[in-house]
N, C-alpha and C positions, 0 to 999 in steps of 0.2 A: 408811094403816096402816103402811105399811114406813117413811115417814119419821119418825113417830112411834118405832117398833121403836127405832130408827138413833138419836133422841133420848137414849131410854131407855139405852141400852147408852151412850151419852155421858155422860148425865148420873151413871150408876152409877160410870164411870172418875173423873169428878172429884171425889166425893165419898172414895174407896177413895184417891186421892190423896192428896188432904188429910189422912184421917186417918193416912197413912202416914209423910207428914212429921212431923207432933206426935207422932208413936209417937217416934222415931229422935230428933229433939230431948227428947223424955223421956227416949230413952234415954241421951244426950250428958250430960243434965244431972245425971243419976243418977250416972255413970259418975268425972262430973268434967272440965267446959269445959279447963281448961286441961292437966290431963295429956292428954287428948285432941287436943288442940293442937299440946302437946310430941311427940306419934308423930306426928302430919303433918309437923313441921316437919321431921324427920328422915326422912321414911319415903321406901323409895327407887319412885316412880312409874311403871317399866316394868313391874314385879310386877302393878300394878295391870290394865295395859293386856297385857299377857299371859292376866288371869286372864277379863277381855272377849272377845280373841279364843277363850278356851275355850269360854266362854260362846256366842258365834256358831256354833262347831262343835256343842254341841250343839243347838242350834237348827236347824241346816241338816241333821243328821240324821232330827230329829225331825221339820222338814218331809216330808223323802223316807218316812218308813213314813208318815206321814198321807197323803203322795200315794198310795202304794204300797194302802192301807187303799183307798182312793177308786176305786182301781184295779179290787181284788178285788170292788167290788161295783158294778162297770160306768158309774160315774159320768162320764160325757163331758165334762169339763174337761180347759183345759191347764195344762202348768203352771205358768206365770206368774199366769194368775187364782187359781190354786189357792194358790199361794206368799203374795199375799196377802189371802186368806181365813183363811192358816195364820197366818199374823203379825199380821194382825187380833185373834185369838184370844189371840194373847200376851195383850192388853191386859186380859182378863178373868181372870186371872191370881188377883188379889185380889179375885174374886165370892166370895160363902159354895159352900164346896163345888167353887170353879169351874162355880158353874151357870151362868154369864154366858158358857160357854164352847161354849155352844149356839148365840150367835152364829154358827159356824163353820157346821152346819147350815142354818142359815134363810139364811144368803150364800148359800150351794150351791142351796137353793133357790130361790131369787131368781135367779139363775147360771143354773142352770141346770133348771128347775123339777123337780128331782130332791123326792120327799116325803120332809120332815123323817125321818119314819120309818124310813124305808130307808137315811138316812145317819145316824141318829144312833149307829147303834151302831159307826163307824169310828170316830165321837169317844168311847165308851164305852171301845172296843178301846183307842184310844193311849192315855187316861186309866191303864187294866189296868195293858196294860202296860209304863207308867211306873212306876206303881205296883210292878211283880213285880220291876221291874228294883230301886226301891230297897230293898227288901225283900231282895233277895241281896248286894246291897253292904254292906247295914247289917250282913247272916247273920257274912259274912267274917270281921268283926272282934268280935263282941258276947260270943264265950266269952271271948277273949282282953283286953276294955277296961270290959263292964260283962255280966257274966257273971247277974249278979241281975237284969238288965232283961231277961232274954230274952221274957219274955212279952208287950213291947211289939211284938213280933216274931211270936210264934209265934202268938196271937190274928189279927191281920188274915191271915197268912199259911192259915192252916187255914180261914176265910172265904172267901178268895180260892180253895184247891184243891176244897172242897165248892159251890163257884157251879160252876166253870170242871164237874165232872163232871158238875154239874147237866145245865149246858147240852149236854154231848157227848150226853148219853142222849134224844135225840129223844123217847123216848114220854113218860118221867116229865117233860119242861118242857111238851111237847102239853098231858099230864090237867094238870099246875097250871097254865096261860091261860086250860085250859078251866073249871077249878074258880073261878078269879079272872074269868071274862066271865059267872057268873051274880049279882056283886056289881051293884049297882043302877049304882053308878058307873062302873066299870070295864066296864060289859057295853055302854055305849056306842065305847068304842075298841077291842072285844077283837082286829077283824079288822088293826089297826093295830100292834097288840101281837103277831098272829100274823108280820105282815112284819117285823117289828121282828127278831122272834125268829130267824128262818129269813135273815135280814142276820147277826145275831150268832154264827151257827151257820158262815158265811162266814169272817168276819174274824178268827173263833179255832178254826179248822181247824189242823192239828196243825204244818204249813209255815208254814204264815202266822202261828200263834204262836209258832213259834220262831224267824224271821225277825224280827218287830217285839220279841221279847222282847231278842235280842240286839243290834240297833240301839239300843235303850232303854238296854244296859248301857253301851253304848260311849258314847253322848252325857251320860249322867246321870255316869260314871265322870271325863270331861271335866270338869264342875263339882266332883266330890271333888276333882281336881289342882288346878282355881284357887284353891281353900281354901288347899289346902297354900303354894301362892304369893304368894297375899298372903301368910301368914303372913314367907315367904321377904325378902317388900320392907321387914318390919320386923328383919329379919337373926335373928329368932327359929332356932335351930337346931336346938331339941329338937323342933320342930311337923317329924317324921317321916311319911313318906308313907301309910303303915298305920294311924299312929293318925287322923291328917287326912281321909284316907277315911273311916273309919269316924263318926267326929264330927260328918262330913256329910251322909253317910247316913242316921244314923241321928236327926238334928236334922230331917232333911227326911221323914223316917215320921213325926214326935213329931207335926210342926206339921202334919199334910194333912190333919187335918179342919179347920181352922179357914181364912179366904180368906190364902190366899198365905202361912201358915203366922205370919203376924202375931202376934208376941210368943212364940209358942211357940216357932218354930224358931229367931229371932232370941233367945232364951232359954237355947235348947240348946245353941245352938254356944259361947255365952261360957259357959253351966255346963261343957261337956266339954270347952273349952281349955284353963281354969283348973283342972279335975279331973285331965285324963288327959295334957299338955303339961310337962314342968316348969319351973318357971322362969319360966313364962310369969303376967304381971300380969293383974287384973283389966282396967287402961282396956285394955290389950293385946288381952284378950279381946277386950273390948267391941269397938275399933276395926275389929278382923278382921271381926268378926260383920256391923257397918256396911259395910263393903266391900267384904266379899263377897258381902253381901243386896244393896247396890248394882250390881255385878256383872255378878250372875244375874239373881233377880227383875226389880227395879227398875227394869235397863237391857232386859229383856224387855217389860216395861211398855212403855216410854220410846217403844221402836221399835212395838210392838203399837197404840198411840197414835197413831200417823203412819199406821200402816196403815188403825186404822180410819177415820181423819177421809177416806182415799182411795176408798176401799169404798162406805161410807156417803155421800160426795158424788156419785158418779157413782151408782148406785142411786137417790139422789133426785131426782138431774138425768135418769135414765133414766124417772123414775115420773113426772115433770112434765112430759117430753115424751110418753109414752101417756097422760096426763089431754087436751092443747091437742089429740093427732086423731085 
């Protein structure tokens, strides 16, 4: 069963792969092979490799509240397993939804027979507050760059503050598990759904939300800088630190519901560089867009891949050695 599981989560990355490359080559060829060509040929490389190392800071923050998360609800790992459990997880990046990111989960399970249950809401919490964090990045600038789009903002945001009091009021989430466990379906897992619940009542305790919220700001605000940085390695001048922030912020709200933000937020960013930038060209857009979804995403990917092929091998060399005695 787990070697299968471990299958499945492999087979999903190489498929999200592949469509990820013919996305990016579609997008090349739209754009225009050879002006695209022409910004490589010029374009200066440290930019690039600066905007990676951002990209690792955020990552290694966002490891520490996921440990931190794992923490609050007593889960017995250390943190080198946990580290990569965490990076494993990169690699589901580009699931629908990041459902694939429940991986992280069923590892800790397997780890350390902690139930799916009781941890899945540490991965709910970091997912949040990812979420709350780009949501105040994108607030920053959105009177001042695109003032008419506020409601792509103020909608998830107003979703996000009527969950979060939901969950503070112990009795009104109580009576609704209890009104949802006399559903015919749901009245099988209600006791599962009640741990769930009283985990998630944990990890968004009012310290603990404003510790992961703020860890969120600082690693996600990370990836706004590398934007601006590449832009910097094509000597681009106008690509300002405010508007850059904001363009990536708010590229990265547009694109989360779809997996890894595929075509939307790779969308965004070359509509808001060529909108809100001046001076700045289309391929220009485009190439930014390319290398810094290369970057972030892509190279989180990349390394999430290596993780899991690690994970998932020894998990199945662990299950084939308790099958032989």
């Amino acid at each position: 069963m787990t070697a299968n599981l471990f299958q499945r989560f492999r087979r999903w990355l190489f498929f999200a792969l592949i469509f990820g490359v013919l996305l990016y080559l579609a997008g090349s060829v739209w754009a225009g092979v050879s002006q695209i060509q022409n910004q490589l040929i010029h374009y200066h490389w440290w930019a690039f490799f600066v905007a990676i190392l951002l990209t690792i800071s955020n990552y290694v923050l966002r490891f520490f509240k996921w440990h931190y998360l794992c923490r609050r609800l007593n889960i017995d790992i250390s943190l080198k397993d946990n580290a990569w459990i965490f990076f494993a997880g990169l690699s589901m990046a580009i699931s629908p939804g990041k459902a694939g990111e429940v991986l992280k989960p069923f590892a800790l399970r397997q780890k350390t027979n902690t139930p799916m249950a009781h941890s899945i809401p540490a991965l709910i919490t970091e997912r949040l507050t990812d979420g709350i964090a780009m949501l105040i990045l994108a607030a920053i600038g959105v009177t001042s760059f695109a003032a008419g789009k506020m409601h792509y903002l103020l909608i998830p945001g107003m979703i996000t503050i009527i969950g979060l009091l939901i969950l503070a009021h112990e009795g009104l989430s109580l009576w609704i598990l209890s009104k949802l466990g006399t559903l015919p379906i749901i009245n099988k897992v209600s006791e599962k759904l009640t741990e769930l619940y009283r985990a998630m009542r944990t990890c968004l305790a009012p310290i603990s939300l404003i510790w992961t919220v703020m860890l969120s700001l600082v690693a996600w605000a990370a990836e706004c800088v590398a934007f601006q940085v590449i832009f910097q390695g094509m000597g681009v001048e106008n690509a300002s630190f405010d508007v850059c922030f904001f363009i990536y912020a708010f590229a990265t709200v547009a694109g989360s519901a779809m997996p890894g933000g595929l075509g939307v937020t790779d969308g965004a960013l070359i509509g808001g560089a060529t909108e809100l930038i001046a001076g700045v060209t289309n391929d220009q857009a485009t190439l930014a867009a390319i290398l810094t979804r290369i970057a972030t995403m892509w190279f989180g990917v990349a390394v999430g891949a290596i993780a899991l092929l690690r994970i998932s091998s020894l998990f199945e060399s662990s299950h084939s050695k308790n099958e032989h005695e």
